[in-house]
N, C-alpha and C positions, 0 to 999 in steps of 0.2 A: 504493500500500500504506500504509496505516493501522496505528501502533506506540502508538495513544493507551493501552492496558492497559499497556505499559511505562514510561509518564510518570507513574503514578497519584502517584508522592513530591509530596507540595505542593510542594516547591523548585523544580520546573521552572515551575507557574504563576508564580511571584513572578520567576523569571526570566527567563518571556514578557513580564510586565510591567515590569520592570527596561525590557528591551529595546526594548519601545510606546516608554517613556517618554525613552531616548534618541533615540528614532528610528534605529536600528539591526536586524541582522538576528542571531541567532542558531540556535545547534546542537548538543546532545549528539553526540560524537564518538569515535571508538575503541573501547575495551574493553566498555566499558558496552554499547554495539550491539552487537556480536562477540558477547558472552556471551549477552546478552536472546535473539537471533534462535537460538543453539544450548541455548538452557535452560539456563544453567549460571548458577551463585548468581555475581553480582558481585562485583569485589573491592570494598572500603569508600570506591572512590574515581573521581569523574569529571570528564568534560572538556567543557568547551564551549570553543566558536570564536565569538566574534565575528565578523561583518565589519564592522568598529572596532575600539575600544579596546577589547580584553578589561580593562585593567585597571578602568576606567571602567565597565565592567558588572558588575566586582566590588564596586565602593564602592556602585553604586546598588542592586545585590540588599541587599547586608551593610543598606542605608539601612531598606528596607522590607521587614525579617526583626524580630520582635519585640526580640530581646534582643542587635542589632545586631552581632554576631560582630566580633572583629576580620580585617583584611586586611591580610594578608604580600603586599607588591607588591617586585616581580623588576625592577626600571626599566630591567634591561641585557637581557634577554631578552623583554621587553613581555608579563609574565604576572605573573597575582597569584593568591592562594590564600585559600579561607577554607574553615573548618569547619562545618559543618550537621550539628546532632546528630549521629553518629560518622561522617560522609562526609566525605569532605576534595573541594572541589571545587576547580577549576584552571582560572581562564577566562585565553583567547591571542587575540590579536586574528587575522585570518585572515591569512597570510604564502606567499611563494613563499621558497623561498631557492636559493641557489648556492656551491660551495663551495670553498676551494682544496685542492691536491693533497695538502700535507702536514696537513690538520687533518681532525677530523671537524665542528667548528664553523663552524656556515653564517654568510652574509654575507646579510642579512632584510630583505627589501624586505614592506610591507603588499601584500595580495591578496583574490583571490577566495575564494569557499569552494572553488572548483576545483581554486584553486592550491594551496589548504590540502590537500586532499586527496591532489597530485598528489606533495606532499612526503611523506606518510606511507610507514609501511617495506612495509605489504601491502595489500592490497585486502580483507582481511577485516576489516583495521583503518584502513579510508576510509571505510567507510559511516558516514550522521548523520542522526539523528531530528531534523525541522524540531521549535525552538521559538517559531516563529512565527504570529500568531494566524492569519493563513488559511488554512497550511496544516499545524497544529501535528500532532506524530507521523507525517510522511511522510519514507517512507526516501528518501535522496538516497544513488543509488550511482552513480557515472559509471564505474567500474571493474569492476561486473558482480561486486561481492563476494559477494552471496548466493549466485551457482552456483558459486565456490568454496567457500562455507561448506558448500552443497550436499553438492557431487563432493569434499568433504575436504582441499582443495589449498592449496599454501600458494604465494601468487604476485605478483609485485613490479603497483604500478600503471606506472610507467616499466617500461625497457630494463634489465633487472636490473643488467648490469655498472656503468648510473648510480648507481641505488640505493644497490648495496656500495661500489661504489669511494667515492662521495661521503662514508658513513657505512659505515666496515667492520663495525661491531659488528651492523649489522642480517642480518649473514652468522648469526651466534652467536643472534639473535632468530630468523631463520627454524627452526633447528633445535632451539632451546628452543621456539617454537611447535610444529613440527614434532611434538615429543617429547610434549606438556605433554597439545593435544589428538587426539593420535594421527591424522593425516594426512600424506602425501605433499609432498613440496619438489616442484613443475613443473620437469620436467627441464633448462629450458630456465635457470629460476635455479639449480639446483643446478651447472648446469656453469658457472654464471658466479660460483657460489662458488669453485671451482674455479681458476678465470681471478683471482680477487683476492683469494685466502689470503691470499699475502704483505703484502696492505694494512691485516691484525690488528697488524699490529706498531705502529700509532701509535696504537691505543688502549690505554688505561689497566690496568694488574693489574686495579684496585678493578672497573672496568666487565665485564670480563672475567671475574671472578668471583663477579659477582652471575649474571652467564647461566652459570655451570658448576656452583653451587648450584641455579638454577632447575631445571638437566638433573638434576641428581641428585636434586632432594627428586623428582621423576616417578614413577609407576609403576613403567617399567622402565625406570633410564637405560641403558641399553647402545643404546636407539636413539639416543638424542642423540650419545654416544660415539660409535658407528660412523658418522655422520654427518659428526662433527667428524672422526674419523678419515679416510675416503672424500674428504671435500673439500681434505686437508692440513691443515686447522686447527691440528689435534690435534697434528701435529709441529711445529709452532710452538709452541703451549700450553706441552703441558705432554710433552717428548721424551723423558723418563723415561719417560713410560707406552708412547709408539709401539716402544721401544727392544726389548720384550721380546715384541715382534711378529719374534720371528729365532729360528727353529727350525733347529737345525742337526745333521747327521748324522756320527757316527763310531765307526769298526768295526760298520756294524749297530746305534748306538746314537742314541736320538732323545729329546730330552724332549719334553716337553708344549710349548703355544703360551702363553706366560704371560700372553700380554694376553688373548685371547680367553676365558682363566681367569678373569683379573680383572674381566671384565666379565660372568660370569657370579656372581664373587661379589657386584660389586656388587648388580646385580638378585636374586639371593637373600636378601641381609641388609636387602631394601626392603622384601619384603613382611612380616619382622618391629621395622624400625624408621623411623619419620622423624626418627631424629637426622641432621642431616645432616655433623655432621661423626664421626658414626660411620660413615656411607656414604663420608665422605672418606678414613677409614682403610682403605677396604673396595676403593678404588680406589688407594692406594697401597701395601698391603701387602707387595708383592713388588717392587718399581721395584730396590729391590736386586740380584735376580736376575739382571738384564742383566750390570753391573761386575762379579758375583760368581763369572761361569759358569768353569764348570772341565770339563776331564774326562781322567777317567786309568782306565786297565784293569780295576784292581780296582773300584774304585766308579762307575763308568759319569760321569754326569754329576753334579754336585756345587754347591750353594748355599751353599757352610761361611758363616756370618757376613752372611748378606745381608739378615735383619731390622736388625742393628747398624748395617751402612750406610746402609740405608733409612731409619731414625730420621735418621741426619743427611742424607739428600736429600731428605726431607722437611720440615727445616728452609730449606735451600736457596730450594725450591719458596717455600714462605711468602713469604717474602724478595721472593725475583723478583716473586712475585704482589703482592704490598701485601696481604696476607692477615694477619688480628691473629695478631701474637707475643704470645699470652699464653695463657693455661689451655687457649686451644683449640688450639693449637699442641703445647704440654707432652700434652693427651691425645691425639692424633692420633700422636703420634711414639710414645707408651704405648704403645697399642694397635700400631703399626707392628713396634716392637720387640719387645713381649710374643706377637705375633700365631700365632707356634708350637708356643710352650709348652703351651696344654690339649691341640694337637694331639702332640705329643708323650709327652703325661700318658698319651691315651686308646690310645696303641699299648703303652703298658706294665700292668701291676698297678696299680689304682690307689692308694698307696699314703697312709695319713694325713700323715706329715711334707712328701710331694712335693703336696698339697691343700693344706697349713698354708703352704706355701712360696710358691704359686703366690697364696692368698688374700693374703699379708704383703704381696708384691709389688706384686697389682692393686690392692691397697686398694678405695673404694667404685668401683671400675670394673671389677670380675671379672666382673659378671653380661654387661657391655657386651663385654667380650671373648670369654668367652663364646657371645654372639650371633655375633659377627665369626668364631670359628671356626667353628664349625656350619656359618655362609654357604661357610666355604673349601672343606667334602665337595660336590667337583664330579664326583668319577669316578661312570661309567656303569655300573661292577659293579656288579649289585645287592644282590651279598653283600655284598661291603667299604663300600658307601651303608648298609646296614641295622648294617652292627657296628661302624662309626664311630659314627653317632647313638646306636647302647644303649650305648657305651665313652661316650660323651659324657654321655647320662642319668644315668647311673653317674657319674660325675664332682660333673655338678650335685648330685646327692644327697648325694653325699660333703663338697662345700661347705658344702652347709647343716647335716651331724651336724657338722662341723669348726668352723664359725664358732657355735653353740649352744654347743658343749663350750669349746672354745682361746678365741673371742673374738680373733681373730689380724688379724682386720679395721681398716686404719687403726692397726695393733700399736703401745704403746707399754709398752718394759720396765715389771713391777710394782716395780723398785726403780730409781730415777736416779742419773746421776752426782753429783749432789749429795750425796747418802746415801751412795754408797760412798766419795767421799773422806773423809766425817766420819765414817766408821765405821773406819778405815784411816788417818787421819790425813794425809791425802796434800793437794798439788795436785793440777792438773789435770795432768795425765802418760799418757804409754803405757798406762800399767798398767791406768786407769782403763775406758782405748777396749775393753782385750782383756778384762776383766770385764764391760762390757757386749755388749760382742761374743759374749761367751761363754752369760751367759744369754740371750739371743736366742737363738741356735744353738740351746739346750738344750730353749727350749720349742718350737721349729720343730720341733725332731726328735721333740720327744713324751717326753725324758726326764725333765722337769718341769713341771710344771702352770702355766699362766698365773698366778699368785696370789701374795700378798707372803711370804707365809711360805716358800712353796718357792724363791722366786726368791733371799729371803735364806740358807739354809740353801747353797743352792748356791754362791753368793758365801764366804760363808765358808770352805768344804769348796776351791773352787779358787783363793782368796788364800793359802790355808795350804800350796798345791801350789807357792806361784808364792811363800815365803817373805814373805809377808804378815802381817804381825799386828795384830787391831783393835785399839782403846783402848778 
């Protein structure tokens, strides 16, 4: 089989000739084959193998490239890197490796392309287009990857349990493949994910959360999730989420199944966003629910407070993960915390001052919460689905007459505490807090206009209440 129409980039000639000119053999490998052979756009980056010196085949391409690129060489891992107009290429020299029990870091002896292959984590990502002149563009598949790219399958080229155990994380790759281009795990890996769940635990948050972002930006992640689920992963990961998988009965009273909720929200707020860490909030919304569950007579079953919990278990989570503490943290916890409220808004009147309240709050992320509730209308009723979304429309609308009129978006009082201590003669004191405190209240509720003139007229009117006199 002939892949010459996939080589057409001039950088593979120059790196046939790279290779003539060492006397060596090379090979585009991995994802770039995998995607070519299923028509799907590449990502901006690929791989060749030597067998030799990959890095040596990088200095000699970078040589006889016009405008000589520079090369990032790896001396500890025997790879180098360089960039071709927006491609970032990655040549290795061809390796077997072996691994010990407690690392995922192999121990690298030089190889075949065989061998190279036989270390890869699947068979869809073994195959390699020869860049070699006799027989440049022929697929080398010793693993029969084509009839799984075929049959859809996703399948180790060893004895799976080698595979994972060797490198647990390629458990977390099969099921973000899995997920990404919607095929089947071969039953025969899946149950030897199965057999080496517990061996997640010596890899890394950081590593571990670049494949639980991968699962979520997907189409639908809830396959990847039940995956990671099914195989135990998941209770490893992240045991907040498996925790609200306990549905429990009394007097005749049952709640809902919270995870299998959460992962319906998440795949609903996918087909309206690829934030992914709005999908992150989408998947922990309720992890609260578990620690919060109650239940007593009069009110059946009961979550009092398990958004507020949530914000802090989802700090937690961060934490454990090596996940960034910073804005994406502070909104994810926003959103976790806030995550009731428009649902709450949409079972009452919708009221101007409870819109003014809710916009103050969300500041520039109401529309993103928002989205995140909408995703939470999971029930079957088609009544209560149809007058949740128009109470919700209703909402939105009310948003945007609220934020045109109030300007309550990102709110900052029309008079500061600066002004009211020199109007008043004061320091900085109580009295200060509860005059600002006051006109906020005032214009939240609608009894005074967002504006300087009104916001001072009301300062004066309740310093004179509270035995104030300006100067």
């Amino acid at each position: 089989m002939n892949n010459i129409t996939a080589l057409e980039n001039p950088i593979f000639k120059i790196i046939t000739q790279a290779s003539q000119e060492l006397g060596l053999e090379s090979f585009v490998i991995g994802g770039f084959v995998r995607d070519y052979l299923l028509q799907r756009d590449f990502k901006k980056d690929i791989d060749i193998v030597a067998v030799g010196s990959g890095i040596d085949l990088a200095l000699k391409v970078s040589d006889l490239l016009p405008n000589k690129p520079k090369v990032q060489v790896f001396k500890n891992y025997g790879t180098a890197m360089l960039r071709y107009k927006d491609i970032d290429i990655e040549f290795v020299g061809a390796r077997k490796e072996s691994y010990n029990f407690e690392s995922r870091n192999p121990i690298v002896e030089n190889g075949s392309l065989k061998d190279d292959q036989e270390r890869r984590d699947f068979t869809i990502n073994a195959m390699a287009f020869s860049l070699n002149e006799n027989n440049f563009g022929q697929l080398v598949d010793p693993f029969n990857g084509i009839n799984d790219l075929e049959r859809k399958v996703i399948r180790t080229p060893l004895n799976p349990d080698v595979t994972y155990s060797d490198d647990p994380l390629r458990m977390m790759r099969a099921i973000r493949f899995a997920s990404q281009l919607d095929f089947e795990i071969e039953n025969e890996s899946l149950e030897a994910i199965k057999r080496n769940a517990e061996r997640i635990r010596i890899i890394s948050g950081e590593r571990i959360v670049d494949e639980l972002n991968k699962i979520l930006e997907t189409k639908k992640p809830s396959v990847g999730f039940l995956h990671l689920y099914k195989t135990g992963l998941l209770d490893i990961i992240l045991p907040e989420l498996t925790a609200l998988n306990n549905v429990e009965e009394i007097e005749g009273q049952t709640h809902k199944n919270n995870f299998y909720h959460t992962l319906e929200v998440v795949d609903n707020i996918s087909k309206n966003t690829n934030d992914v860490w709005l999908r992150w909030a989408a998947l922990l919304h309720d992890i609260g629910k578990a620690p919060t569950k109650k239940f007593n007579k009069k009110q059946g079953w009961t979550f009092h407070g398990h958004e507020f919990l949530g914000g802090k278990m989802v700090k937690k989570i961060f934490e454990r993960l090596h996940m960034p503490l910073n804005h994406k943290l502070k909104f994810v916890q926003k959103m976790v915390i806030m995550s009731s409220r428009p649902i709450i808004l949409a079972d009452d009147i919708v009221t101007d001052s409870a819109v003014r309240r809710l916009v103050f709050d969300a500041g520039e992320d109401v529309d993103n919460l928002m989205t995140l509730c909408e995703a939470d209308i999971t029930t079957k009723n088609p009544k209560k689905f149809e007058k949740y979304h128009k109470n919700f429309e209703l909402v939105r609308k009310k948003i945007v007459e609220v934020e045109e009129r109030d300007r309550v978006r990102n709110f900052q009082p029309p008079i500061s505490g600066e002004e009211i201590m020199s109007l008043f003669g004061l320091k900085p004191s109580r009295e200060i807090g509860v005059l600002k405190e006051a006109v906020k209240e005032a214009i939240l509720e609608g009894e005074i206009q967002n504006e300087y003139q009104a916001a001072l007229d009301f300062v004066l009117q309740k310093a004179k209440k509270m035995g104030l006199n300006s100067i």
